[in-house]
VEXMI-10234 format. One record per residue (C-alpha): x, y, z; residue number from 1; residue in one letter. Coordinates in Angstrom, 3 decimals. Layout:
! residues N
<r><u>X</u><v>Y</v><w>Z</w><pos>NUM</pos><code>A</code></r>
...
***
This chain:
! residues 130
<r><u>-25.194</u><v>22.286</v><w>30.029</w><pos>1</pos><code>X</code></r>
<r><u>-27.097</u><v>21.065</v><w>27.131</w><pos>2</pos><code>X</code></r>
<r><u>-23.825</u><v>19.823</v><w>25.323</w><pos>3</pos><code>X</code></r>
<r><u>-24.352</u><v>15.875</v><w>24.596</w><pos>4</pos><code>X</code></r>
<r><u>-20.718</u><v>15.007</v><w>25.536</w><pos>5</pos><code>X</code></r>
<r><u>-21.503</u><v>16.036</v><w>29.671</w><pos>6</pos><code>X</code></r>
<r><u>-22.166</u><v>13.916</v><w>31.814</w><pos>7</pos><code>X</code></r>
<r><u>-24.758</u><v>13.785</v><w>34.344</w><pos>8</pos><code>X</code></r>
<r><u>-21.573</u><v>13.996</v><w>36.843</w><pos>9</pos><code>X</code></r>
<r><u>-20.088</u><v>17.332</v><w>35.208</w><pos>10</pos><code>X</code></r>
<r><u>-23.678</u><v>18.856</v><w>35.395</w><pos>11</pos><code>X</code></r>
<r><u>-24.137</u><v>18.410</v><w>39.226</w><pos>12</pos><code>X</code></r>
<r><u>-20.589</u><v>19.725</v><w>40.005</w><pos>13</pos><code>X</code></r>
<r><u>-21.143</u><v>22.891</v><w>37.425</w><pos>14</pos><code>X</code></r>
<r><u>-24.301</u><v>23.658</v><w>39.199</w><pos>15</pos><code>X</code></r>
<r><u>-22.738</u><v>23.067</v><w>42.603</w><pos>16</pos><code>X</code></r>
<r><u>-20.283</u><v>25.832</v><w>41.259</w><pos>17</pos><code>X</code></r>
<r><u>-23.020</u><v>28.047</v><w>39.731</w><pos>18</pos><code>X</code></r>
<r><u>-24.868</u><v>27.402</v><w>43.339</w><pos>19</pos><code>X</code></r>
<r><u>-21.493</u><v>28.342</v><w>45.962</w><pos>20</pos><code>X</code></r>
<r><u>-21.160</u><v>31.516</v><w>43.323</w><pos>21</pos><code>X</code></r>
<r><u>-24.180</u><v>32.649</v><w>43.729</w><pos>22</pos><code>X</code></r>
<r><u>-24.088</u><v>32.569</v><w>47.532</w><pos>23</pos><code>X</code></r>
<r><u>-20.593</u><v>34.440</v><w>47.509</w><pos>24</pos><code>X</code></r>
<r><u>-22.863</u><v>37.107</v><w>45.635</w><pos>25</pos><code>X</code></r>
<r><u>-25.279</u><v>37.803</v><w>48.315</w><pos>26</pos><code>X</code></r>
<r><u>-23.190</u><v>40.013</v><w>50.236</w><pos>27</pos><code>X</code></r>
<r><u>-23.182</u><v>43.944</v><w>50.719</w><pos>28</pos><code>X</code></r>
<r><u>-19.610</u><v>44.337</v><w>49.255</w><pos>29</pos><code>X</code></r>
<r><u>-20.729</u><v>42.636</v><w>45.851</w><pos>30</pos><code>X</code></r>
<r><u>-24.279</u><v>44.661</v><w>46.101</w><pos>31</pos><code>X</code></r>
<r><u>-21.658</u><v>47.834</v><w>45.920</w><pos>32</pos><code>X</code></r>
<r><u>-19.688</u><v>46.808</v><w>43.012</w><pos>33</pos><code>X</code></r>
<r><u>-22.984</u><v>46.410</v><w>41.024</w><pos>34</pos><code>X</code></r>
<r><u>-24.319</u><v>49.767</v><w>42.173</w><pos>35</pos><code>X</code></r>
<r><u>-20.681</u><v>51.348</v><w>41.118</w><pos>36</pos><code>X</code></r>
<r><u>-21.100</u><v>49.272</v><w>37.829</w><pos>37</pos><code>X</code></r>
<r><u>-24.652</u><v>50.804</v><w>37.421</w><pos>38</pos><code>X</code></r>
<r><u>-23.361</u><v>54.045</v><w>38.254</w><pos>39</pos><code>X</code></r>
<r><u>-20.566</u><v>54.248</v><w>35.380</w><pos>40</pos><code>X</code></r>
<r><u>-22.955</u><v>52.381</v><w>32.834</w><pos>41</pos><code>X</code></r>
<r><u>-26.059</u><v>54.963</v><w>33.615</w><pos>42</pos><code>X</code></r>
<r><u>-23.069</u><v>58.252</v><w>33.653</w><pos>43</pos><code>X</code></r>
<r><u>-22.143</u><v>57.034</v><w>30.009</w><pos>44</pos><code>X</code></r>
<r><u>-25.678</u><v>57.135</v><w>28.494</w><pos>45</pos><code>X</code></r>
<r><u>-26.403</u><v>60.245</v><w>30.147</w><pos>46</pos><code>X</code></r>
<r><u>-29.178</u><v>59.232</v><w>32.570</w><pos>47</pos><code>X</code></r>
<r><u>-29.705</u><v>60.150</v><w>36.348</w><pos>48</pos><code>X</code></r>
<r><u>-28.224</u><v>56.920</v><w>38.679</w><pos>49</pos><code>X</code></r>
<r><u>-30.360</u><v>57.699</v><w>41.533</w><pos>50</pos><code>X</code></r>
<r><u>-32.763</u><v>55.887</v><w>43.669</w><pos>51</pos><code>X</code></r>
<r><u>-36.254</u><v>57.419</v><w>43.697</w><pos>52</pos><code>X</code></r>
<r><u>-37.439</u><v>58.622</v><w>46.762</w><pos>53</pos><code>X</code></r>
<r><u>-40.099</u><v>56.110</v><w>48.346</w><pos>54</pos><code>X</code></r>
<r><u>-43.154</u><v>57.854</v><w>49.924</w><pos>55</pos><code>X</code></r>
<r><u>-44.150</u><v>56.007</v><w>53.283</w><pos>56</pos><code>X</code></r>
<r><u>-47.836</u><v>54.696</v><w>54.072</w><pos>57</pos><code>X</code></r>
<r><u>-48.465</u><v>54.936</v><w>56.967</w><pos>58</pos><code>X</code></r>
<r><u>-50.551</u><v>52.268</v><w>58.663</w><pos>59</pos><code>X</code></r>
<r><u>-53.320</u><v>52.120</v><w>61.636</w><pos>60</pos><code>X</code></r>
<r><u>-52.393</u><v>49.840</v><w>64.081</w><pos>61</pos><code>X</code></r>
<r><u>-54.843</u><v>48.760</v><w>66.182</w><pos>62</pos><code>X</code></r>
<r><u>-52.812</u><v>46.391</v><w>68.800</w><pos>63</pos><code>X</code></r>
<r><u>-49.662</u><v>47.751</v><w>70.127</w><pos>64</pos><code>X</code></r>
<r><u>-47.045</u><v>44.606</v><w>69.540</w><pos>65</pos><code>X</code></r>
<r><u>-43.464</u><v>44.272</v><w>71.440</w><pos>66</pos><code>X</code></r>
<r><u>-41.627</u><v>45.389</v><w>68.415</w><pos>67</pos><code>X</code></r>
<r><u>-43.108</u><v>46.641</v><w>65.315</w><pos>68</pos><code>X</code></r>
<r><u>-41.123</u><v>46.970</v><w>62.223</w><pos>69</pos><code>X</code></r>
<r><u>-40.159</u><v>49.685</v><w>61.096</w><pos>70</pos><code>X</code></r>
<r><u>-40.051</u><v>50.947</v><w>56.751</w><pos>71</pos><code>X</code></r>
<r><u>-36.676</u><v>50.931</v><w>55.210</w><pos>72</pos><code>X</code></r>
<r><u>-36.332</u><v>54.838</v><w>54.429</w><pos>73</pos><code>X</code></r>
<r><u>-33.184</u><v>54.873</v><w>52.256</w><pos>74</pos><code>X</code></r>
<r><u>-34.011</u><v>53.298</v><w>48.650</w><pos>75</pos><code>X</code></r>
<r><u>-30.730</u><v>51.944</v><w>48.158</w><pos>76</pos><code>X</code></r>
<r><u>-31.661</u><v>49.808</v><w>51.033</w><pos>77</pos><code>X</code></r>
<r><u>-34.922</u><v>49.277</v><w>50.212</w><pos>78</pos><code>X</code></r>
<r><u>-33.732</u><v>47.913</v><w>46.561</w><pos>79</pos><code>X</code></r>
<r><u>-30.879</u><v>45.820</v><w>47.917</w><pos>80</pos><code>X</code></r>
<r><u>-33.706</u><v>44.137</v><w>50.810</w><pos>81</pos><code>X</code></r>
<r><u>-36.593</u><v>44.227</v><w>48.674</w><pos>82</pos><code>X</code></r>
<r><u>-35.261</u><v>43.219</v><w>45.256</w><pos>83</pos><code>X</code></r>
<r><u>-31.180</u><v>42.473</v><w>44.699</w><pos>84</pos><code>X</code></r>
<r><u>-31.255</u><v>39.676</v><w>47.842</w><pos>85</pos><code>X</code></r>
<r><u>-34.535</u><v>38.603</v><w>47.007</w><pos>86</pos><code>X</code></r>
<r><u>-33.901</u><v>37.665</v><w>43.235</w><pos>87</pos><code>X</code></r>
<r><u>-30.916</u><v>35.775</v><w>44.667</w><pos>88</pos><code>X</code></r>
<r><u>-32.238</u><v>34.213</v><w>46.801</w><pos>89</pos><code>X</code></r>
<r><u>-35.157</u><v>32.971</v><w>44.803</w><pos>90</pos><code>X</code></r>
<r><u>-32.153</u><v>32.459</v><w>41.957</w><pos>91</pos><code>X</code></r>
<r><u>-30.593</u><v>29.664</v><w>44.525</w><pos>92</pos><code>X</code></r>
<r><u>-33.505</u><v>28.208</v><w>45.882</w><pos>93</pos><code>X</code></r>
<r><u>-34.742</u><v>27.347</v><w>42.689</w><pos>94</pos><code>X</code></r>
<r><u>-31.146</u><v>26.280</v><w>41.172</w><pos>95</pos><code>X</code></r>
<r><u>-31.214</u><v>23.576</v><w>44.519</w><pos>96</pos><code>X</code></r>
<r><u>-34.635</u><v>22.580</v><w>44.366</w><pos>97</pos><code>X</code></r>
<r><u>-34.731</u><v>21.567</v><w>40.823</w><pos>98</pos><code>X</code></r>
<r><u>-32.120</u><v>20.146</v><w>40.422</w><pos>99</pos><code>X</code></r>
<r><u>-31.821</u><v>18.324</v><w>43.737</w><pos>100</pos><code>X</code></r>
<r><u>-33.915</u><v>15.400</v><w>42.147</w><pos>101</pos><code>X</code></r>
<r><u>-29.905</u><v>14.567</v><w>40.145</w><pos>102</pos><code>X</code></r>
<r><u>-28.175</u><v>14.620</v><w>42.941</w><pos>103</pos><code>X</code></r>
<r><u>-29.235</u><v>11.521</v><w>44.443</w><pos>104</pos><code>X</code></r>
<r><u>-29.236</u><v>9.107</v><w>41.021</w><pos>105</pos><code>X</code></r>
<r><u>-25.354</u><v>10.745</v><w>40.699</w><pos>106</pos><code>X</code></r>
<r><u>-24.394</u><v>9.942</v><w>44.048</w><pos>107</pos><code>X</code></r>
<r><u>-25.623</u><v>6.354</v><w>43.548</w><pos>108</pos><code>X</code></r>
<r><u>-24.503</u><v>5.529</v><w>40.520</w><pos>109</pos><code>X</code></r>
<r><u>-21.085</u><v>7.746</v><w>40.556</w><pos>110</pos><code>X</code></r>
<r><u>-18.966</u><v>4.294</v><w>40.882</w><pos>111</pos><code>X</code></r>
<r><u>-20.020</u><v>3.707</v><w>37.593</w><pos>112</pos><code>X</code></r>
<r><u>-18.105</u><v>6.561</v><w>36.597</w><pos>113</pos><code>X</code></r>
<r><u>-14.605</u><v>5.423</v><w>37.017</w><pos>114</pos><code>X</code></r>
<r><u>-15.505</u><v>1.620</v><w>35.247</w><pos>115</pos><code>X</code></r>
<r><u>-11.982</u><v>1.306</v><w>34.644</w><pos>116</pos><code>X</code></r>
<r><u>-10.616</u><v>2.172</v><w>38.296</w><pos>117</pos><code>X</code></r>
<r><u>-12.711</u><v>-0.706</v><w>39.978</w><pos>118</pos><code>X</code></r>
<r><u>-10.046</u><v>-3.304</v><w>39.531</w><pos>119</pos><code>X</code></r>
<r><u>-7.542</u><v>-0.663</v><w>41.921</w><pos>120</pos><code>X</code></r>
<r><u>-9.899</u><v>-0.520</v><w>44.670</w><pos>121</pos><code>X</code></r>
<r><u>-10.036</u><v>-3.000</v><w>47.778</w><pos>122</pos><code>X</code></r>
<r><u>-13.492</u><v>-4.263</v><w>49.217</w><pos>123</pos><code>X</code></r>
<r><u>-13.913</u><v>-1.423</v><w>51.699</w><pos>124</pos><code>X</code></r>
<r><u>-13.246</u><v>1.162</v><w>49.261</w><pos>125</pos><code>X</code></r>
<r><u>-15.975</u><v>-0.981</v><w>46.958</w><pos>126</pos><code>X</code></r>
<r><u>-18.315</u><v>-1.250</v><w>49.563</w><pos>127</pos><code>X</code></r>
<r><u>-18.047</u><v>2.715</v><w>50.823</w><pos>128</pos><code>X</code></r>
<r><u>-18.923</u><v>3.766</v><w>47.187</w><pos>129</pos><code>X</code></r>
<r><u>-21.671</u><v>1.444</v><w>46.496</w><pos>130</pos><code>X</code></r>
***
Protein backbone atom coordinates (compact mmCIF):
# COMPACT_ATOMS: atom_id res chain seq x y z
CA UNK A 1 0.00 0.00 0.00
CA UNK A 2 2.97 2.16 -0.09
CA UNK A 3 3.24 1.88 -4.01
CA UNK A 4 3.10 5.66 -5.44
CA UNK A 5 0.84 4.68 -8.40
CA UNK A 6 -2.42 3.85 -5.67
CA UNK A 7 -4.68 5.87 -5.10
CA UNK A 8 -6.16 7.01 -1.99
CA UNK A 9 -9.44 5.18 -3.52
CA UNK A 10 -7.62 1.66 -4.08
CA UNK A 11 -6.23 1.95 -0.44
CA UNK A 12 -9.68 2.29 1.31
CA UNK A 13 -11.24 -0.57 -0.77
CA UNK A 14 -7.93 -2.93 -0.10
CA UNK A 15 -8.32 -2.27 3.52
CA UNK A 16 -12.08 -2.71 3.38
CA UNK A 17 -10.99 -6.19 1.92
CA UNK A 18 -8.15 -6.78 4.43
CA UNK A 19 -10.99 -5.61 7.16
CA UNK A 20 -14.26 -8.19 5.81
CA UNK A 21 -11.19 -10.96 5.73
CA UNK A 22 -10.28 -10.60 8.84
CA UNK A 23 -13.80 -10.83 10.27
CA UNK A 24 -14.48 -14.10 8.13
CA UNK A 25 -11.37 -15.28 10.30
CA UNK A 26 -12.84 -14.97 13.65
CA UNK A 27 -14.74 -18.02 13.59
CA UNK A 28 -14.22 -21.53 15.34
CA UNK A 29 -13.97 -23.43 11.96
CA UNK A 30 -10.91 -21.17 10.83
CA UNK A 31 -9.47 -21.34 14.66
CA UNK A 32 -9.39 -25.34 13.69
CA UNK A 33 -7.64 -25.14 10.48
CA UNK A 34 -4.84 -23.12 12.23
CA UNK A 35 -4.63 -25.56 15.13
CA UNK A 36 -4.48 -28.56 12.34
CA UNK A 37 -1.85 -26.30 10.53
CA UNK A 38 0.07 -25.98 13.89
CA UNK A 39 -0.32 -29.50 14.46
CA UNK A 40 1.43 -30.77 11.07
CA UNK A 41 4.08 -27.84 11.27
CA UNK A 42 5.02 -28.74 15.17
CA UNK A 43 4.81 -33.03 14.03
CA UNK A 44 7.53 -32.13 11.31
CA UNK A 45 10.10 -30.48 13.64
CA UNK A 46 9.59 -33.01 16.15
CA UNK A 47 8.05 -31.00 19.01
CA UNK A 48 5.00 -31.84 21.34
CA UNK A 49 1.60 -29.83 19.78
CA UNK A 50 -0.11 -29.73 23.00
CA UNK A 51 -1.71 -27.17 25.12
CA UNK A 52 -0.20 -26.91 28.62
CA UNK A 53 -2.31 -27.65 31.31
CA UNK A 54 -3.50 -24.31 33.15
CA UNK A 55 -3.50 -24.55 36.99
CA UNK A 56 -6.68 -22.69 38.44
CA UNK A 57 -6.51 -19.89 41.27
CA UNK A 58 -8.88 -20.01 43.06
CA UNK A 59 -10.39 -16.81 44.40
CA UNK A 60 -12.23 -15.61 47.82
CA UNK A 61 -15.32 -14.19 47.14
CA UNK A 62 -16.69 -12.26 49.58
CA UNK A 63 -20.33 -11.28 48.03
CA UNK A 64 -22.25 -14.03 46.51
CA UNK A 65 -23.34 -12.42 42.87
CA UNK A 66 -26.34 -13.91 40.55
CA UNK A 67 -23.91 -15.54 38.26
CA UNK A 68 -20.29 -15.74 38.72
CA UNK A 69 -18.05 -16.73 35.97
CA UNK A 70 -16.67 -19.50 35.80
CA UNK A 71 -12.44 -20.36 34.45
CA UNK A 72 -12.15 -21.79 31.05
CA UNK A 73 -10.60 -25.35 32.00
CA UNK A 74 -9.64 -26.68 28.54
CA UNK A 75 -6.47 -24.66 27.14
CA UNK A 76 -7.44 -24.94 23.70
CA UNK A 77 -10.27 -22.82 24.78
CA UNK A 78 -8.58 -20.79 26.92
CA UNK A 79 -5.98 -19.88 23.92
CA UNK A 80 -8.67 -19.44 21.29
CA UNK A 81 -10.78 -16.85 24.12
CA UNK A 82 -7.86 -15.45 25.66
CA UNK A 83 -5.43 -14.93 22.78
CA UNK A 84 -6.45 -16.12 18.90
CA UNK A 85 -9.98 -13.83 19.12
CA UNK A 86 -8.40 -11.31 21.06
CA UNK A 87 -5.40 -10.50 18.63
CA UNK A 88 -8.15 -10.31 16.01
CA UNK A 89 -10.04 -8.47 17.34
CA UNK A 90 -7.56 -5.88 18.44
CA UNK A 91 -6.09 -6.62 14.61
CA UNK A 92 -9.63 -5.05 13.25
CA UNK A 93 -10.26 -2.51 15.62
CA UNK A 94 -7.15 -0.96 15.00
CA UNK A 95 -7.22 -1.57 11.00
CA UNK A 96 -10.91 0.62 11.34
CA UNK A 97 -9.88 3.09 13.69
CA UNK A 98 -6.87 4.28 11.94
CA UNK A 99 -7.71 4.36 9.06
CA UNK A 100 -11.28 5.60 9.43
CA UNK A 101 -9.86 9.26 9.35
CA UNK A 102 -9.56 8.29 4.90
CA UNK A 103 -12.67 7.24 4.63
CA UNK A 104 -14.44 10.37 4.88
CA UNK A 105 -11.92 12.74 2.53
CA UNK A 106 -12.50 9.53 -0.14
CA UNK A 107 -16.07 9.56 0.10
CA UNK A 108 -16.09 13.33 -0.51
CA UNK A 109 -13.90 13.76 -2.99
CA UNK A 110 -14.52 10.21 -4.91
CA UNK A 111 -16.36 12.26 -7.89
CA UNK A 112 -13.15 13.50 -8.59
CA UNK A 113 -12.18 10.16 -9.43
CA UNK A 114 -14.00 9.52 -12.60
CA UNK A 115 -13.02 13.43 -14.09
CA UNK A 116 -13.71 12.12 -17.36
CA UNK A 117 -17.27 10.47 -16.66
CA UNK A 118 -18.82 13.86 -15.40
CA UNK A 119 -19.93 14.96 -18.81
CA UNK A 120 -22.29 11.30 -18.85
CA UNK A 121 -23.98 12.07 -15.74
CA UNK A 122 -27.38 14.10 -15.36
CA UNK A 123 -27.86 16.71 -12.43
CA UNK A 124 -29.29 14.22 -9.95
CA UNK A 125 -26.65 11.80 -10.46
CA UNK A 126 -24.18 15.12 -9.99
CA UNK A 127 -25.84 16.25 -7.12
CA UNK A 128 -26.11 12.54 -5.25
CA UNK A 129 -22.25 12.27 -5.59
CA UNK A 130 -21.28 15.64 -4.53
Amino acid sequence: MQNPTFSIHTVIENLEIITRELENRRTDVYFETIITSARQIATGIKVDAIFPEIRQRLKKMNVEYEGSDEPLNDPKQNFKVYFFFSVLDTTISSVKARFLQLKQPNEDFKVLLNISKLKEWNNDDLLKHC
